[in-house]
C-alpha positions, -999 to 999 in steps of 0.1 A, spaced: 162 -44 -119 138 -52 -147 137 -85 -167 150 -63 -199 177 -43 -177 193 -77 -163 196 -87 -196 210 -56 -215 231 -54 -184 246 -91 -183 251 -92 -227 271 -61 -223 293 -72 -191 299 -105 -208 294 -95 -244 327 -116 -258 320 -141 -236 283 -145 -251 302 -143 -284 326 -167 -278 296 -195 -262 272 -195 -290 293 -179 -320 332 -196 -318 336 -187 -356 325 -152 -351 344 -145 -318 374 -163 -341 372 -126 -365 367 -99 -339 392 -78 -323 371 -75 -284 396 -52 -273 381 -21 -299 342 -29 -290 320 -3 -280 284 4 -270 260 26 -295 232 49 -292 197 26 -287 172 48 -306 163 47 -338 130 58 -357 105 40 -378 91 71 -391 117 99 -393 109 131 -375 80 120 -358 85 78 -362 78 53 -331 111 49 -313 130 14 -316 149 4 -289 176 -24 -298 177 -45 -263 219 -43 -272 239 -32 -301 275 -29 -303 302 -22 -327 327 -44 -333 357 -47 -355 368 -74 -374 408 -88 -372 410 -88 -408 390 -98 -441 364 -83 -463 347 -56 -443 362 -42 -409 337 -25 -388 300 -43 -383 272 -42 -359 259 -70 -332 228 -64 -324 210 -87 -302 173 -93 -286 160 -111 -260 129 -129 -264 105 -140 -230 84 -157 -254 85 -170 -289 61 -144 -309 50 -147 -346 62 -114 -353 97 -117 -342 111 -125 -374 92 -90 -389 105 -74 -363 147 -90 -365 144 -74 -403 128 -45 -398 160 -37 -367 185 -51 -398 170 -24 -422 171 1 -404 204 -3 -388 217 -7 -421 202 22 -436 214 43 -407 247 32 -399 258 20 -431 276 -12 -417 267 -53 -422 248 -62 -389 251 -97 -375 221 -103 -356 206 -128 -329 179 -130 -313 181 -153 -275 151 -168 -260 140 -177 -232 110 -198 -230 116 -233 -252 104 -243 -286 132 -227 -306 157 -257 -308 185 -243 -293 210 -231 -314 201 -223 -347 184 -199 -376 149 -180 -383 140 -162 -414 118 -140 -425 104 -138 -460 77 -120 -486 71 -130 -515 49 -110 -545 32 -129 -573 43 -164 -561 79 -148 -565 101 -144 -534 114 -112 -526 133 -116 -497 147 -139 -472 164 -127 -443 184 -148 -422 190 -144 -382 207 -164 -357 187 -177 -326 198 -187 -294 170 -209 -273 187 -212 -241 156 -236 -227 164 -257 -250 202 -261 -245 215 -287 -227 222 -275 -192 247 -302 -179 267 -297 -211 273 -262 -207 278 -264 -165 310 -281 -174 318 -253 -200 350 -231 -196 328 -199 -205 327 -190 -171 288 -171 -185 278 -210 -196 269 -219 -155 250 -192 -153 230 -190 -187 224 -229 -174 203 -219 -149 175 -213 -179 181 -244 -198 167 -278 -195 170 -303 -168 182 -337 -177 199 -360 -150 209 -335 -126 187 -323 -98 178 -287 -94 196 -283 -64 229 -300 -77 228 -280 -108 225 -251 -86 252 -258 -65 274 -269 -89 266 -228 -110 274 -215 -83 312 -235 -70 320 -227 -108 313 -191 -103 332 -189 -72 365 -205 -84 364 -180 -113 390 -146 -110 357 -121 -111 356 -94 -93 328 -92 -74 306 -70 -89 306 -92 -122 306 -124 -99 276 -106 -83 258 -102 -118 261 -138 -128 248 -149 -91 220 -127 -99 207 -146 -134 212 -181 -111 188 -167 -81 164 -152 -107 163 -180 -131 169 -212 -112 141 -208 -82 142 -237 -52 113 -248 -35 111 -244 5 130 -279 8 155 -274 -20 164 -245 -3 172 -261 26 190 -288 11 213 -266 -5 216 -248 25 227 -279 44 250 -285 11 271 -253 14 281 -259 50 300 -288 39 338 -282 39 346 -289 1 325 -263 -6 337 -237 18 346 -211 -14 310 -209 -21 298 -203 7 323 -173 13 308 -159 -20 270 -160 -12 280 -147 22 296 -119 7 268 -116 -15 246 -111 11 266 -94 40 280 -65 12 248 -58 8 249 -68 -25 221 -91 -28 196 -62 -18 221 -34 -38 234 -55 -72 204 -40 -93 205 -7 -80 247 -8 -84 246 -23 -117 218 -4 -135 238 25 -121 270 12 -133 257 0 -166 238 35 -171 277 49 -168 289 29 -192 259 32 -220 271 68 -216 307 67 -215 301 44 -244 280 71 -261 305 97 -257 331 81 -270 315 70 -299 305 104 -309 342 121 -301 354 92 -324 327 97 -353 333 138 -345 376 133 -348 369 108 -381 350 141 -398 374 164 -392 402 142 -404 384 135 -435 378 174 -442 409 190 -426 436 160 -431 459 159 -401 449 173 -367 469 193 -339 472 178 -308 459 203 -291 423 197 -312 424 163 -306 430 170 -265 399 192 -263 376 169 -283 390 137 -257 379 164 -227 345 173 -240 320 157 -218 284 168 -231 267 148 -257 252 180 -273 285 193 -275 299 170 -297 267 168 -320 268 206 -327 304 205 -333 302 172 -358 269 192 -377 294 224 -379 324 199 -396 298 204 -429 300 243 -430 336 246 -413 360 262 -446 388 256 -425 401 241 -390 399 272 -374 361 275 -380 354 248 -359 364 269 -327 391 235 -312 416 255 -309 431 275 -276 441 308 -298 
């Protein structure tokens, strides 16, 4: 699995657990249990503009206040670039534009400098007079403090420590200790799996750290994790987990497109035809082609009456 896969893959697995780590106040006004993943592309240059790709966006909903439905989106970062801040508003204004909801976004790093948790902006200004400043969260894991969040409830704090900077704890202890949280946690094992998979990749042992922790393991206190990696490895998942979970999170990017566009498709016809049968609403919930649902939500426009629309079984 790619660098950029891993990560789309592990924010959306453990989006309200990211949520809840780095953004308590946030997590405090969303409703996790109505989230849902949206379409990637957008364009620069409608018809023929250079496709954006969002590394994650999702729809959330808030419990209660002044606005209700918003966007998350969030990008991840290898390396601190001067154009990222260009880049966070030009994502913001065209979301916005698009989808017509506030967007909350973040970008997380993953190479130091940013000073952990905190804000970027970007700004113009014309004439010595500002014209905008736009605010974004950051998240610089390197620059988080790794034994602080080891101890974390969060069971997605061991694992983001493997990226964050060493202070009094060996490597090999901090590894250890990642991966006795991870097995004491009520995961099943292909999530457990994912979260073993951003330790290997991001906390590396030398030759002799490897066997040290190997040596570690075998002792008996630590006999749960060693059940873990040795599933991990004899299930084949060590070889498999990126094949199974880009498959897996490929199913779910679509599920979560279809139902995204059956809701956005059953929210136009409500608006133009008031109540719906049951039986509509049953054939919309079985309709299982993307292109399906965008022809019938273009033909809501022209539709004079329900029975336009072709839904029903007459």
């Amino acid at each position: 699995m790619s660098h950029d896969q891993l990560w789309k893959t592990v924010l959306w697995a453990f989006f309200a657990e990211f949520v809840e780590l780095f953004f308590p106040e946030v997590a405090e006004r969303l409703d996790f249990s109505r989230i849902r993943l949206i379409e990637k592309e957008i364009f620069t240059d409608l018809p023929v503009g250079a496709r954006r790709e969002p590394d994650l966006l999702v729809e959330a909903y808030a419990k209660d206040g002044e606005v209700e439905t918003i966007l998350i989106h969030i990008e991840v970062q290898a390396r601190r670039e001067i154009n990222v801040p260009y880049r966070m508003w030009e994502y913001y204004s065209l979301l916005r534009l698009r989808w017509k909801h506030r967007v909350f976004p973040v970008v997380v790093y993953l190479s130091a400098g940013a000073g952990g948790l905190t804000e970027e902006h970007y700004e113009e200004s014309l004439f010595s007079k500002e014209i905008i400043r736009f605010r974004y969260s950051a998240v610089g894991l390197p620059d988080l403090p790794a034994e602080e969040y080891l101890e974390r409830e969060n069971i997605l704090a061991p694992a983001l420590s493997a990226l964050m900077r060493e202070e009094r704890v060996s490597r090999v202890r901090r590894k250890l200790r990642a991966y006795q949280r991870l097995a004491r946690t009520q995961l099943d094992d292909a999530r457990r799996s994912l979260l073993v998979n951003v330790i290997d990749r991001y906390l590396k042992l030398n030759q002799e750290e490897e066997a040290e922790i190997t040596l570690l393991v075998e002792d008996s206190d630590l006999q749960e994790v060693k059940e873990m990696l040795t599933a991990y490895e004899e299930r084949g998942l060590k070889k498999g987990i990126e094949r199974g979970i880009a498959q897996g999170i490929e199913q779910g990017i679509t599920q979560g497109i279809l139902r995204g566009k059956r809701e956005t498709l059953l929210r136009l016809l409500r608006h133009r035809f008031n109540d719906l049968p049951e039986e509509v609403v049953t054939r919309i919930e079985q309709i299982e082609e993307a292109g399906e649902l965008d022809a019938l939500a273009d033909k809501v426009l022209d539709a004079r009456a329900l029975e336009d629309m072709g839904l029903s079984n007459d």
